[in-house]
C-alpha angles and dihedrals in degrees: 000000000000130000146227095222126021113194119190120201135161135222123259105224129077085211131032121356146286120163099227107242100230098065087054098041088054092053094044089065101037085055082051089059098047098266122127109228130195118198122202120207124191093032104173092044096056092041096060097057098065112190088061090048094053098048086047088060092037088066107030106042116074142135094302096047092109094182148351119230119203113193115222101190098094099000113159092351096120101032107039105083139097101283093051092047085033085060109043118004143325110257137140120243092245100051099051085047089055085050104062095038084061086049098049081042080063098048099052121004091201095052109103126198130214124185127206152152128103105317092041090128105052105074099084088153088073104063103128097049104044112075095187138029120209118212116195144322101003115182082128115030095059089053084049084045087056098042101060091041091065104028109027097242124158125283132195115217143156113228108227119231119269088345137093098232120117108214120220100207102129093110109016095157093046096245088151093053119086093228094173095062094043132112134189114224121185114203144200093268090051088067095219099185111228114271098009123146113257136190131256142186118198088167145020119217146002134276089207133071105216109188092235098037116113100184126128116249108032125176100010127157104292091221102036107150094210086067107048119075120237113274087227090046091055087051098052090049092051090045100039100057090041092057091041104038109004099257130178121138125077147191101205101201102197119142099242111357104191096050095131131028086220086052090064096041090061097045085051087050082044092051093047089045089059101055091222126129088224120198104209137193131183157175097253125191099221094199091058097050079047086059099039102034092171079071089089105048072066097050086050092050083051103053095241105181100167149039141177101201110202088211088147093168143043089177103094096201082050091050099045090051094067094039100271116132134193134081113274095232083057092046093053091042087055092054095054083046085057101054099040094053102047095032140204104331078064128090140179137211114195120201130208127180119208123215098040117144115290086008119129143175090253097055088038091060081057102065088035084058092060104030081066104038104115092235091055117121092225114095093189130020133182146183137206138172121255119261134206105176136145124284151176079244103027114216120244085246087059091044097049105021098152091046083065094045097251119137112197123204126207093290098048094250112142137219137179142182092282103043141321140246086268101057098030078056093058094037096052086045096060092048084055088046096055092049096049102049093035090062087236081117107081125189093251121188103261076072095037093059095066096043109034098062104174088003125115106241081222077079090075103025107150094356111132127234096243079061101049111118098256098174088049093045091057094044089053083044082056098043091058102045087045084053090048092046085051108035083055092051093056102039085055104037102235118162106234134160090245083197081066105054 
């Protein structure tokens, strides 16, 4: 069969699996408006074995294929790397992806092909083969993108300097696109393997404005209807992909999940609505569950058996600085309240970012000195440098470096007068390394639900990562993408040496 519209898209885990939300929304809403849509996963690694992608094109792309989307988000994240390269041939990512719009070109002449996600503006280096840019959030441009392609109808667009591209940046934060009412459905041809994790959104946006922080739709209203989705809308996705695939387990994505205690109270009605023993697992603001403590009776009723907790600082004045709030001693307090009350099917990841404001490596050893201590609360912890680097939604750091008292060199790497991003690098690395070979550092389940597809997470409980089957793992990694290759070929009877895949 071939299809009006073909979205690629790539998954977002070295190991294991997890279909990236964006790829799928898009073609929810495309399907709403008549279009068949065919959404790729594991782009880079199909597109590296050459034979199989052709004959995918071969047989998707036709007449009616009015354009091609190519997700940026986690392109080539997973895939590019030296095994790959080590196993078939070397390449660079963008060659081989100038090679196969060429190739669609080929095909068919009229197909267009936009390319969008968060990193859509950085591949200048691509200028003669991409025919659209998309900026943003766009449940609603690539409808309008459709839409023109079909019908003729008008298109708003921005030309881009010295370059043929049309940029789509007329509504980059959705605002044209009715959110509350929307739903997700996966469909057959989008091969959802029974009992795999998903992705949901239950909100778009963030009622706060960190400085490093580079999302859309920052400090918006924290109880704007327009970005909440509908509590009956969440229930019929729940119910429906357990009644079609089996599904259970989710990765809710919103920017900060637990914004509001009355949030939480409609995704627990939603949850009961459905009918479905849901396993959950979020992005969670911990000064905001120290301030609202009744927040985790509701994470109980949830079955929330997973956070990643953005703490990034035990150094007040530090966390001040970038818009977090609450005393360190009640933030770590909070987290042992957490644990005790949902128990043991329940595990944390703190995050820390080295390099903020009044942070140094001193008071940063501190927090690393607690974080891995065995009796710590934290079953996972993590640090990275600070960046300030360029984006679609530049960060305030980026916007007002030197308030902060930042200077950037060519390459957009700070320093200030304490450190700089290469020494605040090695010295979050160490701290990785030391929770990683001491054992501190356990497989929690924000990493399980990508790996332990129809396995009970009871299965790794404790185990540390260092001890974590790797070569298993990779082999199961393998296994899935082998079943989704398959699973497409057959569903849409093309004719492929499965020996080959």
């Amino acid at each position: 069969m071939t299809y009006d519209i073909i979205i690629f898209t790539d998954h977002g885990t070295k190991y294991g699996h997890v279909k990236p939300l964006g790829a799928y929304r898009l073609a929810s809403e495309l399907r709403l408006h008549g279009y068949s849509v065919k959404v790729l996963d594991y782009t880079s690694r199909l597109m590296l074995n050459r034979q199989l992608f052709r004959s995918l094109l071969d047989s998707l792309i036709g007449t009616n294929t009015l354009f091609v989307g190519w997700s940026s988000t986690f392109f080539g994240d997973s895939q590019w790397g030296d095994s790959w390269e080590d196993k078939l041939y070397p390449v660079t990512a963008v060659d081989e992806f100038r090679l196969w719009l060429k190739y669609i070109k080929k095909k068919n002449p009229a197909t267009k092909i936009a390319y969008g996600g968060t990193r859509a503006l950085g591949t200048a280096d691509l200028v003669d083969e991409i025919d659209y840019v998309v900026v943003g959030l766009a449940d609603k441009v690539v409808v309008d993108l459709a839409n023109h392609l079909k019908n003729n109808t008008a298109l708003k667009y921005r030309p881009s300097f010295n370059k043929r591209w049309k940029i789509l940046d007329y509504d980059p934060v959705g605002a044209g696109f009715d959110f509350k009412n929307s739903q997700t459905q996966f469909e057959d041809t989008d091969h959802v393997a029974p009992g795999e994790t998903l992705i949901i959104e239950t909100s778009r946006g963030c009622m706060f404005k960190c400085k490093f922080c580079s999302y859309p739709l920052l400090g918006r209203k924290k109880t704007d209807p327009e970005y909440h989705k509908h509590q009956d809308c969440i229930s019929n996705e729940l119910r429906r992909n357990w009644e079609k695939f089996g599904v259970k387990r989710y990765v809710i994505v919103d920017d900060t999940f637990n914004e509001t205690v009355g949030k939480l109270e409609s995704i627990v009605r939603a949850r009961d609505a459905a009918r479905v023993d849901v396993e959950l697992t979020s992005y969670l603001r911990l000064d905001l569950v120290a301030r609202y403590p009744e927040q985790i009776q509701l994470f109980k009723e949830m079955n929330l058996t997973g956070a990643f907790f953005g703490v990034e600082s035990f150094n007040e004045q530090s966390a001040a600085s970038i818009g977090k709030s609450g005393s360190s001693d009640r933030l770590k307090e909070t987290l042992y309240q957490i644990k005790d009350k949902l128990g043991s099917q329940f595990s944390s990841t703190v995050s820390f970012i080295a390099g903020l404001p009044y942070e140094t490596p001193e008071t940063l050893t501190i927090a690393m000195d607690w974080v891995s201590r065995h009796e710590s609360p934290v079953d996972n912890f993590t640090f990275r440098e600070l960046m300030i680097t360029d984006s679609v939604w530049p960060s305030e750091f980026l916007r007002n470096y030197k308030k902060y008292g930042y200077t950037l060199d060519q390459n957009s790497r700070w320093s200030n007068d304490i450190w700089n991003q290469e020494q605040a690098g090695k010295l979050a690395k160490e701290f990785n390394d030391i929770g990683y070979t001491s054992g501190k550092n356990k497989s929690t389940n924000f990493h399980l639900f990508y790996i332990a597809l129809n396995k009970e997470l009871s299965e790794f409980k404790d185990i540390p990562m260092k001890d974590l089957d790797r070569q298993q793992i990779a082999k199961d990694t393998d296994n899935t993408y082998i079943e989704y290759v398959k699973s497409m070929l057959n569903f849409e009877n093309i004719t492929f040496d499965r020996e080959k895949i």
